[in-house]
Every structure is written in structure tokens, then in C-alpha cells.
DRENBA-768052 format. One line per 2 residues: number of its first residue (from 1); for each residue x, y, z of C-alpha. Coordinates in nm, 4 decimals. Example, Ala and Ser with C-alpha at 12.3 -4.5 7.8 and 13.67 -1.06 7.14 Angstrom:
2
1	1.2300/-0.4500/0.7800 ~ 1.3670/-0.1060/0.7140;
This chain:
245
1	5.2472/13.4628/1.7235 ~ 5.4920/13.6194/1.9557;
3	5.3921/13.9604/2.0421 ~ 5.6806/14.2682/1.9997;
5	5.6972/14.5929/2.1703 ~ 5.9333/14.8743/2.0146;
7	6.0681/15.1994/2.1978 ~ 6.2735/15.4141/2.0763;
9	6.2601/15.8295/2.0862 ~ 6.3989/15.8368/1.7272;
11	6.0406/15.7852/1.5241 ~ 6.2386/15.6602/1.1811;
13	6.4495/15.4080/1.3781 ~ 6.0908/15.2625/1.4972;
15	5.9006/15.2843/1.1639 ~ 6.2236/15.1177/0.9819;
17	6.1808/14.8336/1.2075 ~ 5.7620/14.8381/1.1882;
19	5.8113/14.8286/0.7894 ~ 6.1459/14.6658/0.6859;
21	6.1599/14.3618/0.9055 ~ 5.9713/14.0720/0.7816;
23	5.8155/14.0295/1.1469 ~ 5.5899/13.6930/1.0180;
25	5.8619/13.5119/0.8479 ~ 5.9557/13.5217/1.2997;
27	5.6026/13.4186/1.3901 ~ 5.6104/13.7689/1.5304;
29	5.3899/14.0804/1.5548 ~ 5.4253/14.4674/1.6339;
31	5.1543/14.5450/1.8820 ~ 5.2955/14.8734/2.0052;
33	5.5526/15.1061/1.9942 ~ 5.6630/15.4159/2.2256;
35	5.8636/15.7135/2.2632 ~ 5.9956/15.7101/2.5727;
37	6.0196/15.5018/2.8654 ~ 5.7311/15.6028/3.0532;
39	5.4957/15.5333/2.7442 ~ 5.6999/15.2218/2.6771;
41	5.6345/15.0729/3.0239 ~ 5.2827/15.0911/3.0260;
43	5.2981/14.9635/2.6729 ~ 5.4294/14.6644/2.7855;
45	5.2350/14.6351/3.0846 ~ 4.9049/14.6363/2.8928;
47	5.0566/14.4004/2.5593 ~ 5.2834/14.1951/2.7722;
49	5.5012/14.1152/2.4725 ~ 5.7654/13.8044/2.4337;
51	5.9831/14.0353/2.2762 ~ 6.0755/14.3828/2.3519;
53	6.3205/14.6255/2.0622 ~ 6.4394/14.9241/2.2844;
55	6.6423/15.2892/2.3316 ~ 6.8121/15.2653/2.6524;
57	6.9337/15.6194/2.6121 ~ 6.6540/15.8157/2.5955;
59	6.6620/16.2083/2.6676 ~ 6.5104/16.2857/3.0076;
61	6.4545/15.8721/3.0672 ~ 6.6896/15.5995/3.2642;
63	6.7290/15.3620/3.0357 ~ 6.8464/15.1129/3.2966;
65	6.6337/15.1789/3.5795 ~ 6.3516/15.1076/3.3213;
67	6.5001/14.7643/3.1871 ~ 6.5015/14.6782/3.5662;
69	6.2614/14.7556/3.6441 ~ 6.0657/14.5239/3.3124;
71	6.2650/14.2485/3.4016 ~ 6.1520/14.2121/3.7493;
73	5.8354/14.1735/3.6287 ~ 5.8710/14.0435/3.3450;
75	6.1904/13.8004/3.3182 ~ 6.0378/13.5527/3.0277;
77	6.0778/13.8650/2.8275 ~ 6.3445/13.9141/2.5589;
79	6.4562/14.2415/2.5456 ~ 6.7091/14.3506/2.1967;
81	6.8755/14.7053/2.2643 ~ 6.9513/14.9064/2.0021;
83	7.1223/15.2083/2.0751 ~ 7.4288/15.4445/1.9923;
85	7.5164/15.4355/2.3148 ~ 7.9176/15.3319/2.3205;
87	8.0015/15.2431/2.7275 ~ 8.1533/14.9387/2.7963;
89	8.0097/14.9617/3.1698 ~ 7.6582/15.0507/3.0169;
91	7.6376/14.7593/2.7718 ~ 7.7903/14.5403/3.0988;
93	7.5016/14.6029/3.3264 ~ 7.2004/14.5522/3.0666;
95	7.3319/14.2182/2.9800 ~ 7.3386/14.1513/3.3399;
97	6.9965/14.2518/3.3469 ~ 6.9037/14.0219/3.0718;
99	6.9228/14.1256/2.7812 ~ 6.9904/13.9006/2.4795;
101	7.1202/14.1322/2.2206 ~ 7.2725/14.4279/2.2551;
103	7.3225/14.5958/1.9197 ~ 7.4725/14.9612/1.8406;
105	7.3428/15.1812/1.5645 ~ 7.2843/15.2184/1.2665;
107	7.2906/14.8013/1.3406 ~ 7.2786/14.6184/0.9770;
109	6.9350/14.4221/0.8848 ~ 7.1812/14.0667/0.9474;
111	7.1922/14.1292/1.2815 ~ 6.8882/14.2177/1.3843;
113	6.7372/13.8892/1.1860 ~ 7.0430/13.7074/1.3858;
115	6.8622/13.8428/1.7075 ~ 6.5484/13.7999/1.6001;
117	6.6206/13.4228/1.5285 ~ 6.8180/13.3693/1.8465;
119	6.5249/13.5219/2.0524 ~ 6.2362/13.3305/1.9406;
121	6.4035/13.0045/1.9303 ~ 6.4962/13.1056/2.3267;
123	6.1263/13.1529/2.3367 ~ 6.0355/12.8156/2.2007;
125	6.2296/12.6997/2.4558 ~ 6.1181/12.8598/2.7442;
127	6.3514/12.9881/3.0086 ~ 6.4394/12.7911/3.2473;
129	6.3001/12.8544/3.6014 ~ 6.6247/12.8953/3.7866;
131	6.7790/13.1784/3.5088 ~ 6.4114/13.3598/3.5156;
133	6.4942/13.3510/3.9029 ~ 6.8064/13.4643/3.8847;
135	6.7323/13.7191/3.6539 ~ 6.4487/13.8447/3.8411;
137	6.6786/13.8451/4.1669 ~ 6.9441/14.0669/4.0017;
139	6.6668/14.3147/3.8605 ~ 6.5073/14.3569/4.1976;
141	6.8530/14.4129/4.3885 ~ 6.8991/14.6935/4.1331;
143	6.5441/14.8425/4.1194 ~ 6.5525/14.8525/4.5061;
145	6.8965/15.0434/4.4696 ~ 6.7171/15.2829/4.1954;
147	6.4819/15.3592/4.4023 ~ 6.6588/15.4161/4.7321;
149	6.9213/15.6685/4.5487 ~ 6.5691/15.8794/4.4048;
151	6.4377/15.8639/4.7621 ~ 6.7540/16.0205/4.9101;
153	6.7069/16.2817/4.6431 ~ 6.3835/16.3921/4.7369;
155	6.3411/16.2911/5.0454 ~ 6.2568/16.6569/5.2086;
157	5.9729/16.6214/4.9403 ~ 5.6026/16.5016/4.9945;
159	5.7113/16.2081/4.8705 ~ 5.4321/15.9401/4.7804;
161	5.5303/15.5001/4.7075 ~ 5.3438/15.6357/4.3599;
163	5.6185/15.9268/4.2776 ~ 5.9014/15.6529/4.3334;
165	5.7396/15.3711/4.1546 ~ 5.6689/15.6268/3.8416;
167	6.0295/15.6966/3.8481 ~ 6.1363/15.2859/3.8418;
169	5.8724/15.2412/3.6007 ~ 5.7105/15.0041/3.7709;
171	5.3662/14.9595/4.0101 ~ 5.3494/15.0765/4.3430;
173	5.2380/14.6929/4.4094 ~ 5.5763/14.5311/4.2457;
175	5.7791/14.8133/4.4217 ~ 5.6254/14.7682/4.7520;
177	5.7055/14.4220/4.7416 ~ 6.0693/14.4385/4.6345;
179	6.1467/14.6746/4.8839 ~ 6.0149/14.4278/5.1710;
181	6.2349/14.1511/5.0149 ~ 6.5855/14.3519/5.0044;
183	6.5420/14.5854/5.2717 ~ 6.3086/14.4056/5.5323;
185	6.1111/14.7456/5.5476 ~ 5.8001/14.8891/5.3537;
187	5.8204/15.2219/5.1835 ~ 5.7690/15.4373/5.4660;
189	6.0743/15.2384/5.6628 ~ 6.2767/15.3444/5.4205;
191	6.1877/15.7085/5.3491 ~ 6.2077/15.7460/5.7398;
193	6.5515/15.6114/5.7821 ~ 6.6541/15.8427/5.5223;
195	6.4957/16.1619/5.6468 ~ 6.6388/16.0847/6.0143;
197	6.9727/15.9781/5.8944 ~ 6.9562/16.3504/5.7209;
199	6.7946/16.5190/6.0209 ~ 7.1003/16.3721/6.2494;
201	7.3491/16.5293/6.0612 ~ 7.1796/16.8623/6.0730;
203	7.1449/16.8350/6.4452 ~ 7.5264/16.8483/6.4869;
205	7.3883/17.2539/6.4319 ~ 7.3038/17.4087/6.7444;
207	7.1311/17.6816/6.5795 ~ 6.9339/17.5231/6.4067;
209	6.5553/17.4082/6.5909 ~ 6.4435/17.0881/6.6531;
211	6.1054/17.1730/6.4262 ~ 6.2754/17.3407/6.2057;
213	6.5011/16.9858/6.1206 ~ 6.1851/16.8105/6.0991;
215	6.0555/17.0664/5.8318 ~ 6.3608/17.0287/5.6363;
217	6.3861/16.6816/5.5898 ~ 6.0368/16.6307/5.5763;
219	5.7777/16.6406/5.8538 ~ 5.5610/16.9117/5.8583;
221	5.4306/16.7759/6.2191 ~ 5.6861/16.8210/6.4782;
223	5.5464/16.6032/6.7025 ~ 5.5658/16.3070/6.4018;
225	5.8905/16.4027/6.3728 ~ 5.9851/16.3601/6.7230;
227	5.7977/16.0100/6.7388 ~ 5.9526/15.9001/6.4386;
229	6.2938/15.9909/6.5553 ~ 6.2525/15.8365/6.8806;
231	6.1250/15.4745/6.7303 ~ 6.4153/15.4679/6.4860;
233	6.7390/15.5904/6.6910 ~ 6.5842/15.5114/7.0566;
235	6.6118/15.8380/7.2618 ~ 6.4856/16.2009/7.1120;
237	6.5787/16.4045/6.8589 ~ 6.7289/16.6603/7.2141;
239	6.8881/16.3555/7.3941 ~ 7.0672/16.2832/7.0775;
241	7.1621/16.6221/7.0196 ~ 7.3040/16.6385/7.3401;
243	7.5201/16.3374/7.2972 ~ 7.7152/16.4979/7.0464;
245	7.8781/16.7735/7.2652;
């Protein structure tokens, strides 16, 4: 039996499907279902379904960021969207991401048994190794980019590898290693290149402190500051200052 996760925020749309669709006459079985992409993620995580029916417009979730974020760990995964989402450039980027059907509401019982059908036959299958790859590739790239754009966002926060990965839906362990594939760097190279690349455009102020930078982009410990500036640009936070004028 193939295992099927469903998330959507609108509780009829995910009862309809739980009730109305024949989900045996597939070889197929409901073993969860979630409001919201936070719940949905660790759904998965825990079921690990073949199949996956989901919202990618969900209030206060990125639809997107999430279906990245599944597919780079999971690319043998069939996702279906169902949503009433009408954007040309949206619809674009989840196929890219993998998914196999991509079907607007209210979407008519014939199609979803037409991607019900095409999906498990795919499944019988088995993807091949080089589109999983490829599809796995393509997720990562746009996870890492997800996760860079939140970092630059809150980078003058306490910022912890946990707070980003909760917001990419994924673990700190897949996120960790995605960001040493596409940017050569951990977590910490990153968030550091982004606070000094902020604190060198605030030093172009001359009345504005040298701790006083470091506490607004992020370092409570001037003396961090100063070492992390020095490591990353190669003279101090002062020197550099001074070769503006």
C-alpha cells in the first residue's frame, strides 16, 4: 500500500478527499493529514509517504519554500497540488520542483483519479536515479536561496541554524548540509558574511561607533565583532573605515 499525506488549511477540502476518493481501488492509504505547513512537514517526516495531496498557499506558510524543502529530502515523493492559486510563475516553479500534478480548485473527481493513476504507476516504476538527482539538486539550490534571503532578514537577530531550518521546514541536519554544498560555508559562514556585509555599509557613518555596528547587526561582544570582521575582510573594522575617506 502506498502511504498518502494530505495538507491543506481548508478542513472540508481534506475530509472530501479522506472520504470521497476510493484511496484502495489506488493501493493507497491516508495516514495523515495537516493544516499547515509546519504540521504537514513533520507529518511527512514521521509517515514518509509515496504520495503527498497539498495547499501551497497557505495563510502565514511558504508554500514553496516548504515543497523545497520536502523534495530535498524526499525526491521519490509524489507531490499533487491542489490549490486556487492562479500564477503562471507560481505553478512554473513547483513543477520545477517536482511536482507531478498541479491541479486548481474546486478540481473535478476525473482529475484527481487521472493523478492519482499517473502517480502510482510513476511509483511502480521507480524514479530513476539521475531525475531523483536532479530533482534533489534543483530543491537544494532553492532551499539554500530560502534560507539565505530569511537570514538577511533577521540577521541583527539571535539567530540559531534551528530558527532558519524551522522556517525551510526542514532539519537543522539536512540544512546544514545543503548549505556546505552550495555555499562552501556552514551556517555560521554565512550569517557572518551577512552581518559584516551589513556592518560595512553602516561604517560609511562616522557617527556611528564601532560597538555600536557590532550591536546592530548582531554581536553583542565587541571584541567578536572585531575578530570576526578582521577574518572575513582582512584588516579591522577602523582600518576599513578609514579606507573609505
Amino acid at each position: 500500500m502506498y502511504r498518502v499525506v494530505l495538507i491543506d488549511d481548508e478542513r472540508l477540502i481534506v475530509e472530501g478527499l479522506r472520504k470521497v476518493v476510493k484511496w484502495e481501488d489506488y493501493r493507497c492509504e491516508v495516514v495523515a493529514a495537516a493544516s499547515d505547513a509546519t504540521s504537514g512537514a513533520a507529518a511527512i517526516r514521521q509517515y514518509q509517504p509515496h504520495i503527498l495531496f497539498t495547499d501551497i498557499r497557505m495563510p502565514g506558510d511558504d508554500g514553496l519554500t516548504m515543497l523545497a524543502g520536502l523534495r530535498s529530502e524526499y525526491p521519490d515523493m509524489q507531490v499533487i497540488v491542489l490549490t486556487g492559486y492562479r500564477d503562471f510563475q507560481y505553478a512554473q516553479e513547483a513543477i520545477r520542483l517536482g511536482v507531478a500534478r498541479f491541479l486548481l480548485k474546486p478540481s473535478k473527481m476525473g482529475e484527481i483519479h487521472e493523478a492519482l493513476q499517473a502517480v502510482t504507476e510513476r511509483l511502480d516504476k521507480a524514479l530513476p536515479a539521475e531525475a531523483a538527482e536532479e530533482l534533489r539538486e534543483h530543491s537544494g539550490s532553492f532551499l539554500v536561496r530560502q534560507a539565505t534571503a530569511y537570514i538577511e532578514s533577521h540577521y541583527a537577530e539571535k539567530l540559531t541554524l534551528q530558527e532558519v531550518a524551522d522556517a525551510c521546514y526542514v532539519s537543522q541536519w539536512h540544512l546544514s548540509k545543503l548549505l556546505s554544498k552550495h555555499t562552501d560555508g556552514n551556517f555560521y559562514d554565512v550569517l557572518n558574511t551577512v552581518r559584516i556585509n551589513a556592518a560595512k555599509k553602516l561604517l560609511r557613518d562616522p557617527s556611528l561607533r564601532i560597538g555600536e555596528i557590532g550591536e546592530r547587526v548582531g554581536y553583542a561582544d565587541t571584541a567578536h565583532f572585531a575578530r570576526v570582521f578582521k577574518k572575513i575582510v582582512g584588516m579591522s573594522a577602523n582600518e576599513y573605515r578609514n579606507s573609505l575617506s
